[in-house]
N, CA, C and O atoms as a GROMACS GRO file, in nm:
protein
  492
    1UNK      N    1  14.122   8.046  11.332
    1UNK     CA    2  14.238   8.067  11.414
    1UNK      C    3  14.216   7.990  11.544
    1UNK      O    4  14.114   8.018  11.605
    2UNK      N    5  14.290   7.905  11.591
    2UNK     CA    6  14.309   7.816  11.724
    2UNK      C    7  14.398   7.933  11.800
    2UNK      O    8  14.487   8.008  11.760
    3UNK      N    9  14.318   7.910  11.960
    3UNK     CA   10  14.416   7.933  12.052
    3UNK      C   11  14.437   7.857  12.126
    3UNK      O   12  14.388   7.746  12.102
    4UNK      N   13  14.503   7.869  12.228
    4UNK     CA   14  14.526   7.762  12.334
    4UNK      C   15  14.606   7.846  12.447
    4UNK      O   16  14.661   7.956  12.440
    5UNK      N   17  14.592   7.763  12.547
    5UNK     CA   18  14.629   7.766  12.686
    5UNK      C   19  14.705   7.682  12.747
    5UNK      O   20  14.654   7.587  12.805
    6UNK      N   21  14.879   7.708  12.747
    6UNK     CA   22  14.952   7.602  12.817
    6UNK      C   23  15.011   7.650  12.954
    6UNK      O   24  15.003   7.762  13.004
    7UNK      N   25  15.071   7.539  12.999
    7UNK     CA   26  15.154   7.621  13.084
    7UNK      C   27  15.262   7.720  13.062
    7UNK      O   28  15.302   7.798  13.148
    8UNK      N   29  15.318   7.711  12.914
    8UNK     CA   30  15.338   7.826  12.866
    8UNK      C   31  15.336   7.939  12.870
    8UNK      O   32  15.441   8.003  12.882
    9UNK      N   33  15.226   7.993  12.863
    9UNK     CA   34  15.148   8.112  12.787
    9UNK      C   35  15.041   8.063  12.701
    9UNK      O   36  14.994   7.950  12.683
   10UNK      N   37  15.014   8.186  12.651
   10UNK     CA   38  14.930   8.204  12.570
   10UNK      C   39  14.981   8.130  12.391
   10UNK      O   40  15.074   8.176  12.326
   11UNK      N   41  14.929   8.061  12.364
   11UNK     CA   42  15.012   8.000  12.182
   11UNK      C   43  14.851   8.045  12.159
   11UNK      O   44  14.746   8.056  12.223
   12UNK      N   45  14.920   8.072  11.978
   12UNK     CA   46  14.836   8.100  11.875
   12UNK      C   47  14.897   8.009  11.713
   12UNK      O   48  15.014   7.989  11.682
   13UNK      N   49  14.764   7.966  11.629
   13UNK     CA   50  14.845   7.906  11.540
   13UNK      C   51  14.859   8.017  11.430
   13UNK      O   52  14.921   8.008  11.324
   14UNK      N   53  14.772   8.147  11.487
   14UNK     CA   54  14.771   8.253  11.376
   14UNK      C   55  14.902   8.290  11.326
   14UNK      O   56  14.951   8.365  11.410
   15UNK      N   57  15.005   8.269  11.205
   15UNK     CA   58  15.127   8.364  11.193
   15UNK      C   59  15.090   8.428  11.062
   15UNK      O   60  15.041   8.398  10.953
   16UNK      N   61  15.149   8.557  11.145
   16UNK     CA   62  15.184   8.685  11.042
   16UNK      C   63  15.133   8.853  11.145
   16UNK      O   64  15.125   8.879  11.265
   17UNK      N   65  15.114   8.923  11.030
   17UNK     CA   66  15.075   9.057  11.061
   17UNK      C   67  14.884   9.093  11.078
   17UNK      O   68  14.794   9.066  10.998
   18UNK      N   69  14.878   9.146  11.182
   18UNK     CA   70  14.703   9.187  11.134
   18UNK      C   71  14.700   9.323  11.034
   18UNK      O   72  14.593   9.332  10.974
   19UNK      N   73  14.748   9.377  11.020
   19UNK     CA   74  14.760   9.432  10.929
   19UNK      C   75  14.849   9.393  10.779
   19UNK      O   76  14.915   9.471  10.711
   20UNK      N   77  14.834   9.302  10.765
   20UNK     CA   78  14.893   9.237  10.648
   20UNK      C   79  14.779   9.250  10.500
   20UNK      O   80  14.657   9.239  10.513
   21UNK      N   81  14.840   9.273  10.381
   21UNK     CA   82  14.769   9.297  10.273
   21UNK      C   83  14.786   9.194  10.176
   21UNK      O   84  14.898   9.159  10.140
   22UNK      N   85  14.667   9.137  10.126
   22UNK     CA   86  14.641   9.090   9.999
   22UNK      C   87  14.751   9.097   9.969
   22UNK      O   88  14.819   9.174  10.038
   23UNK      N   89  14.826   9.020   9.852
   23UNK     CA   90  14.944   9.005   9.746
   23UNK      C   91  14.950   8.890   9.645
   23UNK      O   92  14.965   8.769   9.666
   24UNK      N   93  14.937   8.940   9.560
   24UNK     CA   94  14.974   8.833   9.446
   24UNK      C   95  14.838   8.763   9.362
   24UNK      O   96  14.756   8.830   9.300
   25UNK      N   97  14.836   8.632   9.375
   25UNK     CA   98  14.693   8.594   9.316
   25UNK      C   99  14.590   8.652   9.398
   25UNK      O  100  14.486   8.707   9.361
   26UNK      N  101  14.626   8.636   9.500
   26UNK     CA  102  14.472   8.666   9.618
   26UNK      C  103  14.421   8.806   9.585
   26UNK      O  104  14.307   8.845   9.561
   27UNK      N  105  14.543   8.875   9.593
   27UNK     CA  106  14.452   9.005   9.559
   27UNK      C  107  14.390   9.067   9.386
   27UNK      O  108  14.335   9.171   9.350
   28UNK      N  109  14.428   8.961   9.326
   28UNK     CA  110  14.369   8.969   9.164
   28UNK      C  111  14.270   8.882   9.162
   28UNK      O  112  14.175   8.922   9.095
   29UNK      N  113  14.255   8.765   9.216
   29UNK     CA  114  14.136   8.720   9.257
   29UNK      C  115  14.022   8.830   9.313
   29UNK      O  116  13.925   8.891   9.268
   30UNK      N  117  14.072   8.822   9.398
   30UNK     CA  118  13.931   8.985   9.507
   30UNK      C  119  13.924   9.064   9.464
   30UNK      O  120  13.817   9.116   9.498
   31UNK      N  121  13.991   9.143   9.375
   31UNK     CA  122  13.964   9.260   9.301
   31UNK      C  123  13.848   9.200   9.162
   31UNK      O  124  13.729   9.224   9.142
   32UNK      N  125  13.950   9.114   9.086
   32UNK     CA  126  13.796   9.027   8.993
   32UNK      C  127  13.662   8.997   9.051
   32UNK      O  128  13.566   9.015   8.976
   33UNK      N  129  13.636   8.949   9.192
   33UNK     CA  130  13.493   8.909   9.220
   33UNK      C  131  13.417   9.013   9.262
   33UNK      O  132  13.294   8.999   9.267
   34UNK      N  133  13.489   9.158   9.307
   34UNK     CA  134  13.397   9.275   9.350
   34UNK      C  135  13.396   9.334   9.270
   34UNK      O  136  13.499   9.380   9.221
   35UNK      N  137  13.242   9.364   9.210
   35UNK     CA  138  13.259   9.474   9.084
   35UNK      C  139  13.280   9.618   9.117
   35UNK      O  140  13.261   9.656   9.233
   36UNK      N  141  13.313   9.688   9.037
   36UNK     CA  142  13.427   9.812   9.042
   36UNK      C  143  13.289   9.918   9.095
   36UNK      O  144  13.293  10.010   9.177
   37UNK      N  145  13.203   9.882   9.038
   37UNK     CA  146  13.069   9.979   9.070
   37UNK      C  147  12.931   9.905   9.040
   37UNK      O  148  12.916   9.797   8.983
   38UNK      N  149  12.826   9.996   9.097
   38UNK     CA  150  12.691   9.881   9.115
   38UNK      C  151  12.573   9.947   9.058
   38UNK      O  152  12.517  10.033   9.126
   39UNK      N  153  12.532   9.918   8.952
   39UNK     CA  154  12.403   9.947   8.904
   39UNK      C  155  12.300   9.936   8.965
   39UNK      O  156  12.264   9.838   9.030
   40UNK      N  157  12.224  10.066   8.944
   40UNK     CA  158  12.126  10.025   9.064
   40UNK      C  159  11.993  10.137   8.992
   40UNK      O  160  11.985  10.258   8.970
   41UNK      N  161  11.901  10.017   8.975
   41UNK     CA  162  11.773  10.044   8.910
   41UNK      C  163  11.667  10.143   8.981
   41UNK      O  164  11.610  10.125   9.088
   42UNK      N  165  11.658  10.241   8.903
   42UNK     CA  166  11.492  10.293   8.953
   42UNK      C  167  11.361  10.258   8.920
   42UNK      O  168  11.316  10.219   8.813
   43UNK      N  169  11.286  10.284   9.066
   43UNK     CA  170  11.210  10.183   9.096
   43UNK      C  171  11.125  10.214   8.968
   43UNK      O  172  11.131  10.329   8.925
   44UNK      N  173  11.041  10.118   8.900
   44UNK     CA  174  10.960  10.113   8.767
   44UNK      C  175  10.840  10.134   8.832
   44UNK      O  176  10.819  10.060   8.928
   45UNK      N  177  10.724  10.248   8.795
   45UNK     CA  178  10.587  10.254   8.836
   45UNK      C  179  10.483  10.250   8.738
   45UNK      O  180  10.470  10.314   8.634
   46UNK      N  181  10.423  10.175   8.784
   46UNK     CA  182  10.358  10.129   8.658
   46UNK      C  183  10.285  10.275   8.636
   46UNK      O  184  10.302  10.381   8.696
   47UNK      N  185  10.202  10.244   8.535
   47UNK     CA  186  10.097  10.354   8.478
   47UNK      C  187   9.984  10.339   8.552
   47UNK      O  188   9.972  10.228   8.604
   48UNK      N  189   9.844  10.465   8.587
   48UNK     CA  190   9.768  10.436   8.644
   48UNK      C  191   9.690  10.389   8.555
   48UNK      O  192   9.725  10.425   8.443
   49UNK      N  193   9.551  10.292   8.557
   49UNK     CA  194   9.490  10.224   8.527
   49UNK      C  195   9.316  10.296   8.523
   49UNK      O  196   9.227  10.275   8.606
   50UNK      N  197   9.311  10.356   8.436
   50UNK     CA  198   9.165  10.471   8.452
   50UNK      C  199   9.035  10.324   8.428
   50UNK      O  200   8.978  10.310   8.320
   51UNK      N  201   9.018  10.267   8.503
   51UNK     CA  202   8.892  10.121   8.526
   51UNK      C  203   8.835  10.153   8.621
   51UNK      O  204   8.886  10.152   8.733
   52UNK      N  205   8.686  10.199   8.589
   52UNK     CA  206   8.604  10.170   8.662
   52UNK      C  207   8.592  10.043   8.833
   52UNK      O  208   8.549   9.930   8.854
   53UNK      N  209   8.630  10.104   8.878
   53UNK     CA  210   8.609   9.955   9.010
   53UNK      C  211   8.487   9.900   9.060
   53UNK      O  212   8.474   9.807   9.140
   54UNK      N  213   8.376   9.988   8.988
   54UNK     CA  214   8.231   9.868   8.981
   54UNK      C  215   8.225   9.836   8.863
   54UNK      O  216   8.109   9.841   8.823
   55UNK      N  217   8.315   9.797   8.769
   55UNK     CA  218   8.256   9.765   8.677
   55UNK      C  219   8.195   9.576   8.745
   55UNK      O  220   8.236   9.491   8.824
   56UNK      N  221   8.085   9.593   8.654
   56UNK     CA  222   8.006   9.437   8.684
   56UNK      C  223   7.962   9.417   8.835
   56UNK      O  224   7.928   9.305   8.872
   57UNK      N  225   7.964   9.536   8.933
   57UNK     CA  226   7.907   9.478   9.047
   57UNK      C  227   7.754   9.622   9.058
   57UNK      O  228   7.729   9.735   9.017
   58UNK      N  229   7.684   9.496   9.155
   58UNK     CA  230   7.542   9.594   9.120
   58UNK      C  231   7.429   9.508   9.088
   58UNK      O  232   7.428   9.392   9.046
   59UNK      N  233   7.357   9.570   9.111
   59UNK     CA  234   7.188   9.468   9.036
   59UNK      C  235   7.187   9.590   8.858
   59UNK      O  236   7.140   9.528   8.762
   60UNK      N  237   7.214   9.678   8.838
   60UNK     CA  238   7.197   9.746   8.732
   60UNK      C  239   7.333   9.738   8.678
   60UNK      O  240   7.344   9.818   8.585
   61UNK      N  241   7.427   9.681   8.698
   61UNK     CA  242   7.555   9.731   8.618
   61UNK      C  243   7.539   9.654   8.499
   61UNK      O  244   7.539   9.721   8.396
   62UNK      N  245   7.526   9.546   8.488
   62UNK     CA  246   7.482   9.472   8.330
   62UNK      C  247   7.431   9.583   8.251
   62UNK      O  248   7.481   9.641   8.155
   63UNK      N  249   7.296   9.605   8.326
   63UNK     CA  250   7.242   9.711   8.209
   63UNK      C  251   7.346   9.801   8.168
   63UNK      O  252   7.392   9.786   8.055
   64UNK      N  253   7.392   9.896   8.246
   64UNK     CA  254   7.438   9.975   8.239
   64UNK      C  255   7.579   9.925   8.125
   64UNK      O  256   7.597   9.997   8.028
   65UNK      N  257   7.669   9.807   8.144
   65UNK     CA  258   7.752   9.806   8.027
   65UNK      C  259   7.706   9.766   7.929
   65UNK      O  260   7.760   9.779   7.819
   66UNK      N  261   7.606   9.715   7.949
   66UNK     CA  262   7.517   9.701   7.792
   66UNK      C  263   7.495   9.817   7.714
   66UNK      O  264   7.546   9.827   7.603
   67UNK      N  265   7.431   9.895   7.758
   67UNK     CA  266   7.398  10.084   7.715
   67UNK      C  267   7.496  10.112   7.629
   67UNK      O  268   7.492  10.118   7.506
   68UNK      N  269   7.636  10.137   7.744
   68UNK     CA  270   7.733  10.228   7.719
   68UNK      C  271   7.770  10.140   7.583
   68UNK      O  272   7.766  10.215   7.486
   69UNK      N  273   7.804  10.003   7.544
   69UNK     CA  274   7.860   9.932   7.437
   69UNK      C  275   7.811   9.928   7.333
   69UNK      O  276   7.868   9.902   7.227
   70UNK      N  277   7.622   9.970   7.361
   70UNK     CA  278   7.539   9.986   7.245
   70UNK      C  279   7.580  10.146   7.184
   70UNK      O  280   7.650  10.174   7.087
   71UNK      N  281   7.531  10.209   7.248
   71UNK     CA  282   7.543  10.326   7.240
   71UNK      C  283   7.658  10.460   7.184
   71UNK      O  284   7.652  10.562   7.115
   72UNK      N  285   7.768  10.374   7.272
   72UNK     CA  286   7.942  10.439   7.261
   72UNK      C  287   7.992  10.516   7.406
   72UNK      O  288   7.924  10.590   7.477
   73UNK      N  289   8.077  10.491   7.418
   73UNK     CA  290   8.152  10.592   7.573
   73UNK      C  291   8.138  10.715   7.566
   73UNK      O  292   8.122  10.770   7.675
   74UNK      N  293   8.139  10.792   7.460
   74UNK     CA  294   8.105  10.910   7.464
   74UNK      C  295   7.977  10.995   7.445
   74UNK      O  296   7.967  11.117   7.438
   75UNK      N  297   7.906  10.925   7.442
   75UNK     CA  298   7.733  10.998   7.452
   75UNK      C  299   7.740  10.954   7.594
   75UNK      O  300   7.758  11.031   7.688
   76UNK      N  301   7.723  10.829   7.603
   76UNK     CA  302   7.690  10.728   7.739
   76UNK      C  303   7.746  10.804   7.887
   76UNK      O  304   7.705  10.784   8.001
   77UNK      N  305   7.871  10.910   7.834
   77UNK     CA  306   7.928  10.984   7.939
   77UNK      C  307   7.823  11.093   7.967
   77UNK      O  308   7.762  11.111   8.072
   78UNK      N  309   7.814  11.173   7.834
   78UNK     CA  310   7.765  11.270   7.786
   78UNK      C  311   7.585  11.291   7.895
   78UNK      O  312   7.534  11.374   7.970
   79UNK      N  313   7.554  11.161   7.838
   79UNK     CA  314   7.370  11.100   7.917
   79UNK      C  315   7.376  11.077   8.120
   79UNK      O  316   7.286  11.094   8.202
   80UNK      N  317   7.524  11.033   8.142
   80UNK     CA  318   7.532  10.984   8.242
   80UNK      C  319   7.533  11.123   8.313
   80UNK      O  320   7.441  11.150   8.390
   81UNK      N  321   7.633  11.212   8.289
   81UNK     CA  322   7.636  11.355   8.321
   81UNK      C  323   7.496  11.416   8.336
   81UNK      O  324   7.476  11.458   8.450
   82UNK      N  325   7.423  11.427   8.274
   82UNK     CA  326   7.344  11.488   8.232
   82UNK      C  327   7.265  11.433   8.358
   82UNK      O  328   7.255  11.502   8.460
   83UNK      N  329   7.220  11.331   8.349
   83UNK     CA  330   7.126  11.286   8.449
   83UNK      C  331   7.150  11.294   8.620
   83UNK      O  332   7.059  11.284   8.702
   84UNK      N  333   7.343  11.323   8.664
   84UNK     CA  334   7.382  11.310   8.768
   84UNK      C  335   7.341  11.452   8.764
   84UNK      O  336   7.257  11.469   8.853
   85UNK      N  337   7.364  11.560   8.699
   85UNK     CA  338   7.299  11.706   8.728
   85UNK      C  339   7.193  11.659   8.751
   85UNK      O  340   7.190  11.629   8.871
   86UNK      N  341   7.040  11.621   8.668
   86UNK     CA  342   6.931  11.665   8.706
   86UNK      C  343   6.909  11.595   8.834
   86UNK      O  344   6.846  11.661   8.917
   87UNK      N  345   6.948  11.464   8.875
   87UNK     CA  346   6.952  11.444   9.011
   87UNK      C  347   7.036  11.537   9.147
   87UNK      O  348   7.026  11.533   9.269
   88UNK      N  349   7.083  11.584   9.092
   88UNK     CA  350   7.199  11.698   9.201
   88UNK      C  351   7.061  11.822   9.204
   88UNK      O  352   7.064  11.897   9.301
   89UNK      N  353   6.977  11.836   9.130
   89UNK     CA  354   6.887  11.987   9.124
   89UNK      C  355   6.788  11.914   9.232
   89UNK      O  356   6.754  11.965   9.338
   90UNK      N  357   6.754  11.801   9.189
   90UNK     CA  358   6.632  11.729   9.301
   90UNK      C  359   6.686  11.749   9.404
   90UNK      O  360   6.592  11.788   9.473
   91UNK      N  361   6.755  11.750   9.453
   91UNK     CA  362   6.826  11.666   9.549
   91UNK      C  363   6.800  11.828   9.605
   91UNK      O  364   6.696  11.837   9.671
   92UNK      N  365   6.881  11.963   9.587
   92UNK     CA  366   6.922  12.086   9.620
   92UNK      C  367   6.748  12.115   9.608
   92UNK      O  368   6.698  12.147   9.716
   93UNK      N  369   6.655  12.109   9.496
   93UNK     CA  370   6.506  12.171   9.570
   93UNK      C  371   6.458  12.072   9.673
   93UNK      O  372   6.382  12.132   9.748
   94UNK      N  373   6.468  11.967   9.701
   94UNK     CA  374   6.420  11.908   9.782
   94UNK      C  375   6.470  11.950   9.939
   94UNK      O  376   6.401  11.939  10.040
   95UNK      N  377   6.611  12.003   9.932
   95UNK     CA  378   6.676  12.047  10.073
   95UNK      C  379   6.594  12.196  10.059
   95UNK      O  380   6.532  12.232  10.159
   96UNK      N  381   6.591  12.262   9.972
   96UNK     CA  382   6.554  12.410   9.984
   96UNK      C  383   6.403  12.384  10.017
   96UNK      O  384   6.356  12.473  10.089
   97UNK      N  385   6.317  12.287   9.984
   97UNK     CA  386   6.130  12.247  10.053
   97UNK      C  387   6.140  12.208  10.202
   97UNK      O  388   6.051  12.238  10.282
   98UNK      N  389   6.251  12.140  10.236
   98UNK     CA  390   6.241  12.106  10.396
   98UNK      C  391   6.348  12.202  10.475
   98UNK      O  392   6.375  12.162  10.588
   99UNK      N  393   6.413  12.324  10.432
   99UNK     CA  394   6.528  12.387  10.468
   99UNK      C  395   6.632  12.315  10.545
   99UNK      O  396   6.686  12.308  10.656
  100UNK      N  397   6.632  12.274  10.448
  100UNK     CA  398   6.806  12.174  10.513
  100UNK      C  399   6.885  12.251  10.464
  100UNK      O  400   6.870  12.290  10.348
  101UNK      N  401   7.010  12.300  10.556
  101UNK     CA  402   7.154  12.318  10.505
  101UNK      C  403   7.234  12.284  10.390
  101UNK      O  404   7.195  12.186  10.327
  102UNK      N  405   7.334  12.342  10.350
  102UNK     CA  406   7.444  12.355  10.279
  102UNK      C  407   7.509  12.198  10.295
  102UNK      O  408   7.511  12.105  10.214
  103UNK      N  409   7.550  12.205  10.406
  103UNK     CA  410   7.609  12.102  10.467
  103UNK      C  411   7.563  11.923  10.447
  103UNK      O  412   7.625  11.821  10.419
  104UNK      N  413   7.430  11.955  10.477
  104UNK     CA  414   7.333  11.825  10.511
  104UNK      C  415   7.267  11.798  10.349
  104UNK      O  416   7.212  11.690  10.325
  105UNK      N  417   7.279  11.902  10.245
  105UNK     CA  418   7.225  11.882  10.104
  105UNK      C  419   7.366  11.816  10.065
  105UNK      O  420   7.331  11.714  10.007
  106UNK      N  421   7.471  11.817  10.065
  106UNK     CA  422   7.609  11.821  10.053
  106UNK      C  423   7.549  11.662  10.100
  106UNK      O  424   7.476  11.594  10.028
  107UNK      N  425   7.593  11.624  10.225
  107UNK     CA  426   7.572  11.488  10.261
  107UNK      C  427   7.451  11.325  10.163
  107UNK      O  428   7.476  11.210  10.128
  108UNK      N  429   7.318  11.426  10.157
  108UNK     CA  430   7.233  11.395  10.038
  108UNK      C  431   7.292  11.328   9.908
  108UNK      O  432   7.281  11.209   9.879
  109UNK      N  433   7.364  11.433   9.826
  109UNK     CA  434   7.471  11.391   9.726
  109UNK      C  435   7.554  11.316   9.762
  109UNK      O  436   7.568  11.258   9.654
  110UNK      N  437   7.635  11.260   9.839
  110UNK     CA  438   7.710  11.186   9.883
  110UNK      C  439   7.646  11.071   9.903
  110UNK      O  440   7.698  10.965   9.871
  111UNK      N  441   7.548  11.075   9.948
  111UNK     CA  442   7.531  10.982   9.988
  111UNK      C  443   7.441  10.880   9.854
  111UNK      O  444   7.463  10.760   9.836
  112UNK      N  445   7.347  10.956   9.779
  112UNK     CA  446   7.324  10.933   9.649
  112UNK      C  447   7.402  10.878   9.557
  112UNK      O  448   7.357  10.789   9.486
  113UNK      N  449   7.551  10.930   9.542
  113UNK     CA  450   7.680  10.927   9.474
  113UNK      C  451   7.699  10.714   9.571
  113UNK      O  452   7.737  10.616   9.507
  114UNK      N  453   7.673  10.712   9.669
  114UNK     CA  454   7.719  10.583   9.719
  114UNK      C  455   7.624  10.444   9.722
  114UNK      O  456   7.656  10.328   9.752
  115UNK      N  457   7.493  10.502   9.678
  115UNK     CA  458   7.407  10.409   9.622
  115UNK      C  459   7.392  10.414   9.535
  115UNK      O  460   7.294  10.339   9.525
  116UNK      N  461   7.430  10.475   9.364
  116UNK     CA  462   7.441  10.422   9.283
  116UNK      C  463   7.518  10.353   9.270
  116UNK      O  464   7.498  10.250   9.206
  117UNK      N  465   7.665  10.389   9.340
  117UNK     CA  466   7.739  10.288   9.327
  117UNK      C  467   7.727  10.143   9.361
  117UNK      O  468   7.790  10.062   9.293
  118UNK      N  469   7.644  10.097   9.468
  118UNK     CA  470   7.605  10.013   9.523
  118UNK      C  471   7.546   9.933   9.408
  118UNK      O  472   7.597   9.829   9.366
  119UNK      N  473   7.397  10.007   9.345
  119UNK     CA  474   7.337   9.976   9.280
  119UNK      C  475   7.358   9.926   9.142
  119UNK      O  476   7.272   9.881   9.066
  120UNK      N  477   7.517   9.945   9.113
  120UNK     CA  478   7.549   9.955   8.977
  120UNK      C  479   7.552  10.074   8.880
  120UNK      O  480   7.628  10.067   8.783
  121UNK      N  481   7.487  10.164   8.895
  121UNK     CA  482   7.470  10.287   8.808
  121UNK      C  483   7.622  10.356   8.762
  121UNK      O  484   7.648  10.421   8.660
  122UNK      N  485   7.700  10.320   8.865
  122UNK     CA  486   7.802  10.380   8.826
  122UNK      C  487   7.893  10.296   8.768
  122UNK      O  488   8.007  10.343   8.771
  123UNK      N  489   7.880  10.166   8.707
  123UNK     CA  490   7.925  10.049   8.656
  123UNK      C  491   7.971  10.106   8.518
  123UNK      O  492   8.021  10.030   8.434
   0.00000   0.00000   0.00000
């Protein structure tokens, strides 16, 4: 839309109504290009992914997927268990020989739990 400024007045080259409506092709045109309603996808989440996140890191994790592949996943769980108890009992008489806390035997395991991982064991 042009305006302008004469000595006139005010001119506009706009003609018609501002409130004027669509008619005829134009408005069968615009009605065709907006769709009537909008599909609208939910979001897709994947599945969680139960993988080890050391697998292959470690100075022992080789061994360790070697074992489990010789052996089978389910003893290999079965052995792995087994051994994280008898290390959890060391761990609890060793706090009960120097009277360490609840708390600080607690920390022990944790902290055990973060150097095998280191180490690979938990590969």
């Amino acid at each position: 839309m042009a305006t302008s400024i004469s000595a006139a007045g005010l001119s506009s080259s706009f003609h018609g109504a501002w409130g004027s409506n669509f008619t005829g092709e134009d408005r069968v045109m615009l009605a065709k290009s907006v769709p009537t309603w909008v599909r609208v996808a939910k979001p897709t989440r994947s599945n969680p992914v139960m993988k080890n996140v050391n697998e292959g890191k470690g100075l022992f994790a080789p061994l360790v997927v070697i074992t489990r592949n010789v052996i089978g996943k389910k003893r290999f769980n079965q052995l792995r268990g087994k051994a994280i108890a008898l290390h959890s009992q060391v761990i609890t008489e060793f706090c009960k020989s120097i009277g360490a806390d609840g708390k600080q035997r607690q920390g022990l395991i944790r902290l055990a739990k973060k150097n095998g991982e280191r180490l690979g064991f938990l590969a």
